[in-house]
C-alpha positions in Angstrom: 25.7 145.3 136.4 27.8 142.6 137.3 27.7 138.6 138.0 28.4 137.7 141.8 29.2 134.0 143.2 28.5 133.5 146.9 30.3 130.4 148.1 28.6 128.8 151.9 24.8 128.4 152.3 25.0 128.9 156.4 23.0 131.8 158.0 25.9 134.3 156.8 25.0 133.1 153.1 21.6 133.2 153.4 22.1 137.4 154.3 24.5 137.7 151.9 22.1 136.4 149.2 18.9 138.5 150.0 21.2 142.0 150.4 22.7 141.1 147.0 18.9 140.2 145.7 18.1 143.6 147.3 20.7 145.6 145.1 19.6 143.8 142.1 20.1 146.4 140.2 24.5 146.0 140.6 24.3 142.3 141.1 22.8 140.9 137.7 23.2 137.5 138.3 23.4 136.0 141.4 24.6 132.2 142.0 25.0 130.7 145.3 26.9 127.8 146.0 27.7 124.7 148.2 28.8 121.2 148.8 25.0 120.9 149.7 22.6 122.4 147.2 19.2 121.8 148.2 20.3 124.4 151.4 21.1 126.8 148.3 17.6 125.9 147.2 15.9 126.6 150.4 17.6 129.9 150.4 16.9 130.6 146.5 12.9 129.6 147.1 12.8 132.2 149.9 14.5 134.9 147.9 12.0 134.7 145.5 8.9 134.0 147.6 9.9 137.7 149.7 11.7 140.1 146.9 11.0 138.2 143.4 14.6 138.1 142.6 15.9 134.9 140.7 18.8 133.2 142.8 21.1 130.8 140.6 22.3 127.2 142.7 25.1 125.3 142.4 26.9 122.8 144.2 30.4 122.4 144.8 33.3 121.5 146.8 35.1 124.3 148.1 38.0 122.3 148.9 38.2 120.9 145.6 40.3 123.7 143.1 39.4 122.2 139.7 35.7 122.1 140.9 35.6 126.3 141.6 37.7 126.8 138.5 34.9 125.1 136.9 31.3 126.7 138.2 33.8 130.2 138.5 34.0 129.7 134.5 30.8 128.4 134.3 29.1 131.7 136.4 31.5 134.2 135.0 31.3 136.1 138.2 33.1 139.9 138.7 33.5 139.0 142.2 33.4 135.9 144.5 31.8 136.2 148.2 33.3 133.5 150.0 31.2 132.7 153.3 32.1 128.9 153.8 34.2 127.4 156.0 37.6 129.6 157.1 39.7 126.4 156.4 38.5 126.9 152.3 39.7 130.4 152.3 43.3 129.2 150.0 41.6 127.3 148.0 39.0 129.6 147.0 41.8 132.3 146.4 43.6 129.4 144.6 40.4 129.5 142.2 40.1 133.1 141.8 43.6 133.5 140.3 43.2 131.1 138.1 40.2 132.3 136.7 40.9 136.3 137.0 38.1 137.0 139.6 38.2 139.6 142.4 37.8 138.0 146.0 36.2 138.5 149.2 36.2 136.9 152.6 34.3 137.4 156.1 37.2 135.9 158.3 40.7 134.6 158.0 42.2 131.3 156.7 42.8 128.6 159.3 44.3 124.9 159.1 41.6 122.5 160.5 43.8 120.3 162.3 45.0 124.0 164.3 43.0 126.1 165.8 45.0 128.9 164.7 43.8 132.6 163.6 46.7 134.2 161.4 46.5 136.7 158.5 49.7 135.1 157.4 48.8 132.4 154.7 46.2 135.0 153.1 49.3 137.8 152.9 51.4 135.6 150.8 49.1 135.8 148.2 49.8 139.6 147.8 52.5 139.0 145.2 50.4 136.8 142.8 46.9 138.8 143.6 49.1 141.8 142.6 50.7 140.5 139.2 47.5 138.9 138.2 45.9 142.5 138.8 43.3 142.0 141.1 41.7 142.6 144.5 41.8 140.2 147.4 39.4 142.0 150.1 40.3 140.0 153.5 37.8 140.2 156.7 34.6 142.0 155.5 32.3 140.8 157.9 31.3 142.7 161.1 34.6 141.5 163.4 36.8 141.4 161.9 35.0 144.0 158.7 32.9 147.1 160.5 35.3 146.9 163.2 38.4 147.9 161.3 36.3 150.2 159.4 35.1 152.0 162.1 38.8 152.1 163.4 39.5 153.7 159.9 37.0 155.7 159.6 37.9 156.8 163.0 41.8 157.7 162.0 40.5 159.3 159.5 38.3 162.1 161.0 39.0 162.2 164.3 42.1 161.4 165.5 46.0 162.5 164.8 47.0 159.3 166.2 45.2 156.3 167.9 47.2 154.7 171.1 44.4 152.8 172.6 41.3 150.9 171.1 39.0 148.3 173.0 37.0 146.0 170.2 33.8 145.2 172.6 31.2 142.6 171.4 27.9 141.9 173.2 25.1 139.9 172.1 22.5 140.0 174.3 20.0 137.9 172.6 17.8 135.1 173.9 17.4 132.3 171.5 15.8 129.8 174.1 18.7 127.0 173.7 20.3 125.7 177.1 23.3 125.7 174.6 24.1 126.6 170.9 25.9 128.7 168.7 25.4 131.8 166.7 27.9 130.4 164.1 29.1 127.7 162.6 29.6 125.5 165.9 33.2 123.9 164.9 34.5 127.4 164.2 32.8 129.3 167.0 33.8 126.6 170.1 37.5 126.9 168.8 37.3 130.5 168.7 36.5 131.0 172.5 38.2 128.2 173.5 41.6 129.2 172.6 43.9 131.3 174.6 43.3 135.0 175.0 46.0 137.7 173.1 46.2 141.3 173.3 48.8 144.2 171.6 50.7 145.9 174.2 53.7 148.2 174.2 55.0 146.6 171.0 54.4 142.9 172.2 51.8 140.2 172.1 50.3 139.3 175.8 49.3 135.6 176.1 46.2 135.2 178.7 44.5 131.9 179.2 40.9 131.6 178.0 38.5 134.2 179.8 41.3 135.3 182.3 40.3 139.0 182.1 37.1 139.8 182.7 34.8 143.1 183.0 31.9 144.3 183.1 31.0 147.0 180.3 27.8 148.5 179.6 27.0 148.5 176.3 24.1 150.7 174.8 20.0 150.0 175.2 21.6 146.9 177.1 23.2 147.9 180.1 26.1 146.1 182.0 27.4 142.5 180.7 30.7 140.4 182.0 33.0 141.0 179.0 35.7 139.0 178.7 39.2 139.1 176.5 39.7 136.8 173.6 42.1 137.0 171.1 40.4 138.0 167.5 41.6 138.0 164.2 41.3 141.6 163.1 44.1 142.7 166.0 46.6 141.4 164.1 45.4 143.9 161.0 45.2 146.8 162.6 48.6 146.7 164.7 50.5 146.3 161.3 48.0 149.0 159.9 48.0 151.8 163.1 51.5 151.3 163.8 50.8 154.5 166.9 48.9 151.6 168.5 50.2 151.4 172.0 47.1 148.4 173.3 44.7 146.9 171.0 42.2 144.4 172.7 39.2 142.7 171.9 36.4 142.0 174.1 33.1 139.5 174.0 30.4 139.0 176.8 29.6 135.5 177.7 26.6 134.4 180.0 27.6 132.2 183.1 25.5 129.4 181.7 27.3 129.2 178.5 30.5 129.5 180.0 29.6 126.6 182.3 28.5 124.5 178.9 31.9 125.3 177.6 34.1 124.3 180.7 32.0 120.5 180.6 32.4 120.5 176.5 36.2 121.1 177.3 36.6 118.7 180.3 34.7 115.8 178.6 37.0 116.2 175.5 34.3 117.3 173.3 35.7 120.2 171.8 39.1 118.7 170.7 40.0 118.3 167.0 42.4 115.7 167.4 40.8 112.9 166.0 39.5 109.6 168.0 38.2 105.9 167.2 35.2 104.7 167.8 33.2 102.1 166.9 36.3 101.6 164.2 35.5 104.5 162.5 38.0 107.9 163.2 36.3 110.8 164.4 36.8 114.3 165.2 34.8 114.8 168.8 33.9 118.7 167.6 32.8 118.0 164.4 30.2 115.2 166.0 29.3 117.6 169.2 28.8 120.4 165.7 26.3 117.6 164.3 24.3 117.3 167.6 24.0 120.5 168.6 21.0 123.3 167.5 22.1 124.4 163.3 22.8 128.5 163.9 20.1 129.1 160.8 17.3 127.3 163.3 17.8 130.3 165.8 16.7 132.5 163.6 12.7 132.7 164.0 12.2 132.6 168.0 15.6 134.9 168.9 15.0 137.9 171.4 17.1 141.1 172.3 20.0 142.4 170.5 23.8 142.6 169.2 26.1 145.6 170.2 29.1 145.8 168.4 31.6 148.4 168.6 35.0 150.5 169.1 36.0 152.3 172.1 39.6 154.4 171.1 41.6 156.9 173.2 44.1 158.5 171.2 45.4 162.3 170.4 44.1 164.7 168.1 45.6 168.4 168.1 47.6 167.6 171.1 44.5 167.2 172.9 43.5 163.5 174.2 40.2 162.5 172.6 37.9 159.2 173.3 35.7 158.4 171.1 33.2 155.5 170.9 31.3 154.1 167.6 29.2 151.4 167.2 26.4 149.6 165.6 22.8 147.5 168.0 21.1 145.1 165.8 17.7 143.5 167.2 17.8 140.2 166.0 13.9 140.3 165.4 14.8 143.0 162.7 17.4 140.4 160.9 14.8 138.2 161.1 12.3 140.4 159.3 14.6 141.4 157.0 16.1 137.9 155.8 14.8 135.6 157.8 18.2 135.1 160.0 19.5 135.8 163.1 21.3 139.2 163.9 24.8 137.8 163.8 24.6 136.2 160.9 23.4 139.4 159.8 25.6 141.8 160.7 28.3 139.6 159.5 26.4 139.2 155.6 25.5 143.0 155.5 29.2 144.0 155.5 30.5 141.1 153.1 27.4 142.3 150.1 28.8 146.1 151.2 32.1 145.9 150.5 31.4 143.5 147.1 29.1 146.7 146.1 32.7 148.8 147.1 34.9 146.6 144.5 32.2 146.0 141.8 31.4 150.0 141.8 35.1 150.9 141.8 35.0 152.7 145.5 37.6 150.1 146.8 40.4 149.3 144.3 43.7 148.2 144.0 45.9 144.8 142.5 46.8 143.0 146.1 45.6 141.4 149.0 44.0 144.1 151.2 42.7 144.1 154.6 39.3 146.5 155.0 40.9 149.1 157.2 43.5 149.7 154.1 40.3 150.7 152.2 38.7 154.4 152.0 36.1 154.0 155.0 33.5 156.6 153.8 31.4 155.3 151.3 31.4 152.0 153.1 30.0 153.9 156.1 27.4 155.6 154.1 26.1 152.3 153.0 25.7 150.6 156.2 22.6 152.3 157.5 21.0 151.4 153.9 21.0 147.8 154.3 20.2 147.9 158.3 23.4 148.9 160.3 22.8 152.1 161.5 26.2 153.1 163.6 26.7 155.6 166.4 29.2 158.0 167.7 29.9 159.3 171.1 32.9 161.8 171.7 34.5 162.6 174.9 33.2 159.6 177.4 34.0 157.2 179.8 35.3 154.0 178.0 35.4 151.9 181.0 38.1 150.2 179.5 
C-alpha cells in the first residue's frame, strides 16, 4: 500500500482519481492537487458520494519548485501522477528529485511561449533520475501511452521486425457544442494547429497542417476523414524501433471543426504571442481557452465513441504480417464510470495503470523511460479491468 499524489484537477485528473480510489487497496492515500482547490474538492466530494473512498486536497503551484517540494514532503507520496499542464512537466520532475519520488506523466514537456512537442528536455533528466535511483515514466496516457504499448506489445509477439505503423485516432462523439475541445483548449488548438511530421526512410517529412488527408474506417464507426498531424510519441518509437521504415500518426476531424479552426487561425485567436489591450498584455489563446466550453462540462450530454489504435506492417518469419490493435470507448461508459468524457478517460485509465506498474514493481528501472521501453504484458492485462478492452486483427487491409 502506497501513498500517490495526483498533480491537475482537469477531466484527465478527475479519472485518474476515481481509478486510483477504485484500487484502493494499492493506493492508501490518495491526495490530489492544484493551483485551484475547490476543483480538487468537487472531485474529492464525488469520489466519496459514488465509491466511499476518502480523496486528500491540496493546492499548489505546479510551477512553483519549493511549493511541490513542500506538499511532496508533506504527502509522502511513492509516486507522483502528473496530469497538469505539459509546460509544468520540469518542474514537477525538478520536485521529484529533490524529494526521492518516482514520476509519471501523460504527455511531453513543452515551452509555453513554443508550441513545440520534443522528448528532448524530459531525456536530459536520465542522468540525474538515474543516480538519484528512480523511475521517470514519460507519456502514459492513451497517445502517446496505449499507443506505444500496443506497438510493444506488438514487437513483442508478433513481429521479427516492424517497418510500417499508422497511429489512427477517431473520436466520433457528439457533445452538442458548435465548437469545443476534448482537452485542455490552449494545449489541444496548438496541437492541431501546428505543422504535420511523419518518419520516413530515416528522415523527418514536414507537411503543413491537415495536408494529407484520408478516409479510414475505424471499427463500430465506419469511414471518417483522417488527417496527418505530427504527435509526440513518434519521436519515441523511431529511437525505440530503429527497423521503422514510416511511422505516422493520424486524427479524424469533422469539416465543422476544421472550419472553426481556419476562422480561430485567421482572426489571430489561436496565437500565443502576446498582445495589449485595454493596457493590459494578453495572450489571444489563453482568453479564446477562457471563453470557450471547459472539456469537464462535456462530460454528461456526450454521444458515440473513441477508436484509438495501431495499424503495423512489418516481417515475422520472413513472411509479411499486418496486424491491427486497438481499443473503442463510448463516452456514455466514461461517463458512468467517473463521470467524464471518454478522452479524458482513456487518457486517466492508462496514467493510474502504469502507477499500479511502478508501485507493484512490474515496471522498474533508475532512469527516464518512455512506456514502450517497459514490459507491455501486464500493462495489457490490466487495461480491460479498468474499462479499455483492446482488439486484435491479423492479416487485413490497413488502408494506410
Amino acid at each position: 500500500m502506497s501513498n500517490v499524489l495526483i498533480i491537475g484537477a482537469g477531466g484527465v485528473g478527475r479519472v485518474v482519481s476515481y481509478k486510483c480510489a477504485q484500487v484502493a487497496d494499492l493506493f492508501k492515500n490518495i491526495t490530489l492537487a492544484s493551483r485551484t482547490q475547490s476543483k480538487c474538492d468537487v472531485i474529492a466530494k464525488d469520489i466519496l458520494t459514488d465509491l466511499g473512498v476518502e480523496v486528500k486536497t491540496a493546492q499548489v503551484d505546479a510551477d512553483n519548485v519549493p511549493e511541490l517540494v513542500s506538499l511532496i514532503n508533506e504527502v509522502q507520496p511513492k509516486i507522483v501522477i502528473n496530469v497538469a499542464l505539459p509546460y509544468q512537466d520540469l518542474t514537477i520532475m525538478d520536485a521529484c528529485l529533490e524529494t526521492g519520488v518516482h514520476y509519471l506523466d501523460t504527455a511531453n514537456y513543452e515551452p509555453k511561449d513554443e508550441a513545440k512537442f520534443e522528448y528532448k528536455w524530459q531525456w536530459d533528466y536520465q542522468d540525474r533520475f538515474k543516480e538519484a535511483g528512480l523511475t521517470a515514466i514519460l507519456g502514459c496516457g492513451f497517445d502517446p501511452g496505449v499507443t506505444s504499448i500496443f506497438t510493444a506489445y506488438a514487437a513483442k509477439h508478433h513481429f521479427d521486425e516492424i517497418h510500417y505503423l499508422d497511429i489512427v485516432d477517431c473520436n466520433a462523439g457528439d457533445h452538442g457544442k458548435a465548437f469545443a475541445t476534448n482537452f485542455n483548449p490552449e494545449i489541444n488548438i496548438r496541437e492541431v494547429t501546428q505543422k504535420g511530421k511523419y518518419y520516413e526512410n530515416g528522415k523527418w517529412v514536414e507537411t503543413e497542417p491537415h495536408e494529407i488527408k484520408k478516409s479510414i474506417n475505424y471499427p463500430e464507426i465506419g469511414a471518417r476523414n483522417s488527417y496527418v498531424i505530427y504527435h509526440e510519441e513518434l519521436e519515441s518509437l523511431v529511437k525505440n524501433f530503429p527497423s521503422l521504415k514510416r511511422a505516422r500518426f493520424w486524427m479524424t476531424f469533422g469539416d465543422e471543426y476544421l472550419t472553426h479552426l481556419r476562422v480561430i487561425q485567421n482572426i489571430g485567436m489561436a496565437s500565443i504571442e502576446p498582445v495589449m489591450y485595454e493596457g493590459k498584455e494578453i495572450v489571444p489563446l489563453q482568453f479564446l481557452k477562457a471563453v470557450l466550453p471547459d472539456p469537464g462540462s462535456l462530460a454528461e450530454n456526450y454521444n458515440g465513441q473513441t477508436s484509438i489504435g495501431c495499424r503495423i506492417k512489418g516481417v515475422k518469419d520472413g513472411d509479411i504480417r499486418t496486424y491491427y490493435i486497438y481499443n473503442n470507448c463510448k463516452h456514455q461508459d466514461a461517463f458512468d464510470d467517473t463521470r467524464a468524457q471518454g478522452v479524458s478517460f482513456t487518457t486517466g485509465v492508462p496514467a493510474m495503470i502504469g502507477a499500479l506498474m511502478v508501485l507493484t514493481g512490474e515496471w522498474s528501472g533508475a532512469g527516464v523511460f518512455n512506456v514502450e521501453e517497459m514490459n507491455p504484458d501486464p500493462f495489457m492485462a490490466e487495461l480491460p479491468k479498468y474499462g479499455l478492452p483492446w482488439n486484435e486483427m491479423h492479416e487485413i487491409d490497413l488502408e494506410v
